[in-house]
C-alpha positions, -999 to +999 in steps of 0.1 A: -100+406-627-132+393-640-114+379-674-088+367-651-104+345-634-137+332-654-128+320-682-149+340-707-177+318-735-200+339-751-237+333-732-261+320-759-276+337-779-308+319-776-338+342-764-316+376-758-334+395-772-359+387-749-339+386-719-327+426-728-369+435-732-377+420-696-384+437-669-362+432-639-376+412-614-362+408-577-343+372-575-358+348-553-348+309-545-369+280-549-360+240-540-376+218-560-404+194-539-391+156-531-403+138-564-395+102-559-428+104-535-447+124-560-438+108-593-448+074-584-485+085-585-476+109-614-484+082-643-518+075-631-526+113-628-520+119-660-537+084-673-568+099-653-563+127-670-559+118-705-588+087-701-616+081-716-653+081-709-664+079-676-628+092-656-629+128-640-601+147-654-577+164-633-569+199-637-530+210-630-538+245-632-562+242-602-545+259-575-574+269-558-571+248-527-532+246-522-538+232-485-546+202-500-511+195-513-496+186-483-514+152-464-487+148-438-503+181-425-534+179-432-540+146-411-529+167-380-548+189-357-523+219-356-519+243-325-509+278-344-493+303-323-488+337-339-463+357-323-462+393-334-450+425-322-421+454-332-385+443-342-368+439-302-401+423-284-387+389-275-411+371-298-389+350-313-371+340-287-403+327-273-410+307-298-373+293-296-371+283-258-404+261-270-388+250-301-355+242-277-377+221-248-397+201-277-388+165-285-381+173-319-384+204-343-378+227-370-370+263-376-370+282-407-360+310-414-359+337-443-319+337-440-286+317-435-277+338-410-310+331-392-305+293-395-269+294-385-279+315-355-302+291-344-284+259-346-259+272-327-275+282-301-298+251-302-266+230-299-248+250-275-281+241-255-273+206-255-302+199-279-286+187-314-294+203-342-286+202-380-282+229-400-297+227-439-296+252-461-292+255-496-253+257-495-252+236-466-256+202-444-242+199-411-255+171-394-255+165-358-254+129-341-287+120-328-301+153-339-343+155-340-342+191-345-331+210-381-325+244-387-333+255-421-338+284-448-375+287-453-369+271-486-356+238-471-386+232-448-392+196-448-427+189-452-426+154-452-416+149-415-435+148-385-426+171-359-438+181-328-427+217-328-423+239-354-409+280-358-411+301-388-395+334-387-408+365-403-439+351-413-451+386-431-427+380-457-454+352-471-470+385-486-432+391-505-440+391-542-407+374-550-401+345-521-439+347-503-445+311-518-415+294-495-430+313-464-466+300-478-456+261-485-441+260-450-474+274-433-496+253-454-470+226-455-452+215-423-464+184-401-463+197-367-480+193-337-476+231-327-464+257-353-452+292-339-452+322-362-430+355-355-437+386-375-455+414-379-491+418-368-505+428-406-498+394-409-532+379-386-559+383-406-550+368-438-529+337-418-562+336-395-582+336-432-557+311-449-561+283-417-599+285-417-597+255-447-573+236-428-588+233-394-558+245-374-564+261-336-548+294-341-541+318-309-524+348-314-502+361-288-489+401-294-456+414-276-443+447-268-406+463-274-383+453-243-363+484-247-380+519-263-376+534-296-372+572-299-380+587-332-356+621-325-370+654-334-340+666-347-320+655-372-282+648-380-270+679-398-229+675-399-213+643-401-196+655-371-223+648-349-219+610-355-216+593-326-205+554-312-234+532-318-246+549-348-258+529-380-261+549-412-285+537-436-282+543-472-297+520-498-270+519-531-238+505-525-218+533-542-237+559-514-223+535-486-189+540-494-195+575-500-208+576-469-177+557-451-156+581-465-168+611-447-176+598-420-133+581-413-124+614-428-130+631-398-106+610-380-128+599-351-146+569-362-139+537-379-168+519-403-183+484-404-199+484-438-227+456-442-250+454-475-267+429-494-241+415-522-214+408-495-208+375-488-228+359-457-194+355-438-182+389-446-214+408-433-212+385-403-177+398-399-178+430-401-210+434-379-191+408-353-166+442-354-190+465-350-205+449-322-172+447-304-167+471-281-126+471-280-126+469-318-114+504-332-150+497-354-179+519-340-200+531-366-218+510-389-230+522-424-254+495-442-280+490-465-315+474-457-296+445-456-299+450-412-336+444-411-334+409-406-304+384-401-278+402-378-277+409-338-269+447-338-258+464-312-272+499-327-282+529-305-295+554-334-306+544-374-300+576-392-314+573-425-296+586-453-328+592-474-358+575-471-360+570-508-343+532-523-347+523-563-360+487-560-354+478-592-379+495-611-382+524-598-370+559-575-399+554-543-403+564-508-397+535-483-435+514-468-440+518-435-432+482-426-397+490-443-392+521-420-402+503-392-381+470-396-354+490-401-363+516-377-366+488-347-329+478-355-322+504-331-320+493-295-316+458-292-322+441-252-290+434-239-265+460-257-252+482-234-278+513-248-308+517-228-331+528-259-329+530-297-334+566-319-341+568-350-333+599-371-328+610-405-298+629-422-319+655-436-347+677-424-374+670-449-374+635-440-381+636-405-422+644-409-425+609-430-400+591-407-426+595-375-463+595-394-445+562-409-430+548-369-463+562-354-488+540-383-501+503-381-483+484-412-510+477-438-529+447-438-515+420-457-541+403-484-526+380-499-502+351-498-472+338-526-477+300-540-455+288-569-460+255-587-443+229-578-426+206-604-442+181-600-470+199-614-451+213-642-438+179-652-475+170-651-485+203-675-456+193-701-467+160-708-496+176-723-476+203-744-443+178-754-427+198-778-426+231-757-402+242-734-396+253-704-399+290-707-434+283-729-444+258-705-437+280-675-456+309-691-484+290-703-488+275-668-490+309-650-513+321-674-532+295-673-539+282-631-565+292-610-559+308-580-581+320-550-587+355-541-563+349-507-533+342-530-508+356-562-482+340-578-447+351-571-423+373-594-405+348-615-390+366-640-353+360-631-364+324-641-378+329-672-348+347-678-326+318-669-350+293-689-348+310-722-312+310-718-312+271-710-337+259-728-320+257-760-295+225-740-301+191-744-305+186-710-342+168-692-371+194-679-362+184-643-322+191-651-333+226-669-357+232-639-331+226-615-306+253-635-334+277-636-343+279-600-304+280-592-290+314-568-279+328-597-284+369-601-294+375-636-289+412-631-249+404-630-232+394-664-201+371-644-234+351-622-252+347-659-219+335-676-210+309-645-247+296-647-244+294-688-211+279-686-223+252-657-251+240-680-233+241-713-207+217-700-230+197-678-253+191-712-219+176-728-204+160-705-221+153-675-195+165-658-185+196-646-149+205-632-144+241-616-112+244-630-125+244-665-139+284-658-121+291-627-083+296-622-074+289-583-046+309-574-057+341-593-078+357-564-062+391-553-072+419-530-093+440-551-075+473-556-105+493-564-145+496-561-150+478-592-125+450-586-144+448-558-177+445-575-162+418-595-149+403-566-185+400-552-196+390-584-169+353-585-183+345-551-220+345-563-201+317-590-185+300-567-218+297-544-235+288-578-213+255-579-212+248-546-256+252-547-254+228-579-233+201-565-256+195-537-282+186-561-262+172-587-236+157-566-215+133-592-219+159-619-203+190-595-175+171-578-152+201-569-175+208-539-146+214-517-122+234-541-150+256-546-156+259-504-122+273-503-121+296-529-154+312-515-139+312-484-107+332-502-131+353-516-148+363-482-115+368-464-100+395-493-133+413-497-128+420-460-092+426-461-104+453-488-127+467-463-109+467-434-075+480-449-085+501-479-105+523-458-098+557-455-087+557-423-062+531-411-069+512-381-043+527-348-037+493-337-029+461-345-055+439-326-080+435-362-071+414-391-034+406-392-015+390-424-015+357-402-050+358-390-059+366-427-040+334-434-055+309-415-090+324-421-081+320-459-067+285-448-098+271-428-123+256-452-149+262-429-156+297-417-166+305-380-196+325-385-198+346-353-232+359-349-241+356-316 
């Protein structure tokens, strides 16, 4: 399918070798800072820097003070709320009914899910609300609230309330700078923070240089959560309401198949490389109590993002390979996932939690029973504004040296790290051999595009080739409309999977480079073609058909594939 419908250029050479040596790191998204603002003052930095006698140079790689980077917030005496608690306490939704009876506001979130979530519910409130994310901009008449991904927090704004959601994951090697710039970043008159309470000490150390009022408010589950002595055993013992967790995608099928097999239960199937729309499908299914859909089997992909109605997490194992290794799930992964179970207002009146096999069960409650570990440090990436400012200092490199040299080189505190960017070094040895500007190679690198998957890398080399030619960059010239097909197979599917991450590529590009990505609607509906057969794979090539009619027909499948823009459903 793959050769069918991208068609195929060899990547470029340049720097493969290299690419094949690195490690794999974990992917993680970046937006590059507003520069129009920044770069009028860049000249003058860099005169002050270059000067003669008697002007204090400025040091780039200084990032020993990153609160300082952000004015608009700075010249604001900030009323921090910390929200924390266990997965189910109502913390966020505290922080939401504030956010929802401010004058104006912004949420951000780690996921699109979690921003579409909220701006529907904001707007169904009768408060407008726009949702931006980095594939997205739906804008509301008269809005003065946004919800965002955390990677789209406007920090140039003044606001008078802001929320950001699962403010732990500013500790996440890969994406903990986002979660940082928006905590350092955003101009509001009160900022609410939901997450875990490992989180308090190092946010209660990081706001001592800013000066912010910080008061930290801890909540309890609303519903209990049972760890279960005893252990699933057969498959027959699977019950409605289950969720089955296993952490490879080849394991969840496996798992699907045993389970239908049986001829009692049908499976919902969420994991992380289905489309947004897909997983919000097929949990919108499981949720549904007259749908034939009862169990659920998923990856990690649950912790965050999706309203569950889950009475008991069985874990399949409590060992995932993360990408570098085999290793035994943290505590604040049991326990995210763990909490799934249980959720205030499904019909269950607790969650359990249980494990497949026996052996699991003593690490499964010292792990539910244990405080998370103290987070003790936070992400921070350079902006590039200050790798703009680094380059013109090393001209003839670039941007893979000038990156490396960079991170090498800064200065960081003791209360921060710099994030994992090897997926974009990775990218910016492949790129830098273009013609193309260091903001236009920047802008490639930092793209959603998973360098662990041979079609994403080929779309994103393919993108920049023609856009360093041309300017110009039709979809048609590497995509065929009309070829998509229901996959027949797991590894049509895969490949499936693998054309969406394309088309999400191009429609991520053309809302940066707008003129040079035109097809911004062709490629809509093809990712919307994409979502729709990838769940028509699911829901049909399962092993046990559905006994009734009332999921997806032929003509609900076509005016899905028909609508340009999904109905996401979560609720």
């Amino acid at each position: 399918m793959a050769s069918m419908l991208l068609r195929k250029r060899r990547i470029s050479a340049l720097g493969v070798s290299r690419i094949l040596q690195a490690v794999n790191g974990d992917s993680f998204r970046l937006e590059p800072e507003p520069k129009c603002r920044e770069f009028a003052s860049l000249g003058v930095r860099i005169r002050n820097y270059s000067s003669g006698k008697g002007t204090a140079k400025f040091d780039f790689t200084d990032l020993t003070r990153p609160h300082t980077r952000y004015p608009n917030a700075r010249k604001k005496n900030r009323k921090v709320f910390l929200h924390v608690g266990p997965t189910n306490s109502g913390k966020t939704y505290h922080a939401l009914k504030r956010l929802e009876s401010s004058p104006s506001g912004i949420y951000c979130g780690p996921l699109r899910l979690l921003a579409w979530e909220v701006a529907k519910r904001l707007n169904k409130a009768k408060v407008p609300c726009d949702l931006i994310t980095g594939q997205e901009k739906e804008e509301v008449g008269g809005a003065k609230h946004k919800a965002v991904t955390v990677e789209m927090a406007d920090v140039a704004s003044d606001y008078q309330c802001a929320v950001i959601d699962e403010i732990q994951m500013l500790g996440c090697k890969s994406r903990g700078f986002s979660f940082t710039r928006a905590l350092l970043g955003i101009a509001a008159d009160e900022l609410h923070l939901c997450g875990d309470a490992a989180a308090v000490p190092l946010i209660q150390e990081l706001l001592k240089a800013t000066g912010d009022d910080v008061e930290v408010q801890s909540y309890e589950r609303l519903l209990p959560l049972v760890p279960l002595e005893v252990f699933l055993g057969s498959f027959s013992n699977i019950r409605t309401g289950d969720c089955i967790v296993c952490f490879s995608r080849r394991g969840i099928y496996g798992l699907k198949k045993k389970i239908e097999t049986g001829a009692t239960h049908l499976c919902s199937v969420v994991y992380g490389s289905l489309p947004p729309e897909t997983r919000t499908r097929q949990a919108t299914m499981f949720n549904d109590e007259s749908s034939e859909f009862d169990v659920l089997v998923a990856s990690d992909a649950i912790g965050m993002g999706l309203n569950l109605n889950i009475s008991r997490i069985i874990f399949s194992s409590l060992k995932k390979f993360d990408g570098f290794e085999q290793r035994y799930l943290t505590i604040p992964e049991i326990k995210q996932i763990a909490g799934r179970a249980g959720r205030y207002g499904s019909k269950f009146p607790r969650g359990e939690v249980t494990c497949a096999n026996a052996e699991d069960l003593p690490l499964l409650h010292s792990s539910l029973k244990s405080a998370s570990p103290i987070l003790e440090q936070a992400g921070l990436f350079p902006s590039f504004d200050l790798i703009y400012m680094y380059s013109r200092l090393h001209p003839k490199r670039g941007l893979y040296r000038i990156l490396e040299d960079f991170l090498e080189n800064a200065k960081l505190s003791e209360n921060y790290f710099f994030a994992n960017c090897e997926d974009i070094l990775k990218a910016a040895d492949i790129i830098d051999g273009l013609p193309l500007s260091l903001h236009n190679k920047y802008t490639f690198c930092i793209s959603p595009v998973d360098m662990d998957d041979e079609i994403s890398i080929q779309g994103l080399t393919q993108f920049a080739e023609n856009y360093a030619k041309k300017g110009l960059v039709r979809l048609r010239e590497i995509f065929t409309p009309g070829t998509l097909r229901v996959p027949k197979s797991s590894t049509a599917l895969k490949e499936l999977e693998s054309i969406h991450k394309v088309l999400e590529l191009y429609v991520w590009l053309s809302f940066r480079l707008d003129e040079s990505f035109p097809d911004t609607e062709l490629a809509l509906s093809q990712k919307a073609i994409c979502s729709s057969l990838i769940e028509e794979f699911l829901v049909s090539h399962g092993w046990q058909k559905p006994k009734s009619s009332k999921l997806t027909s032929s003509t609900n499948l076509k005016s899905v594939m028909e609508n340009r823009k999904i109905q996401y459903l979560c609720d």
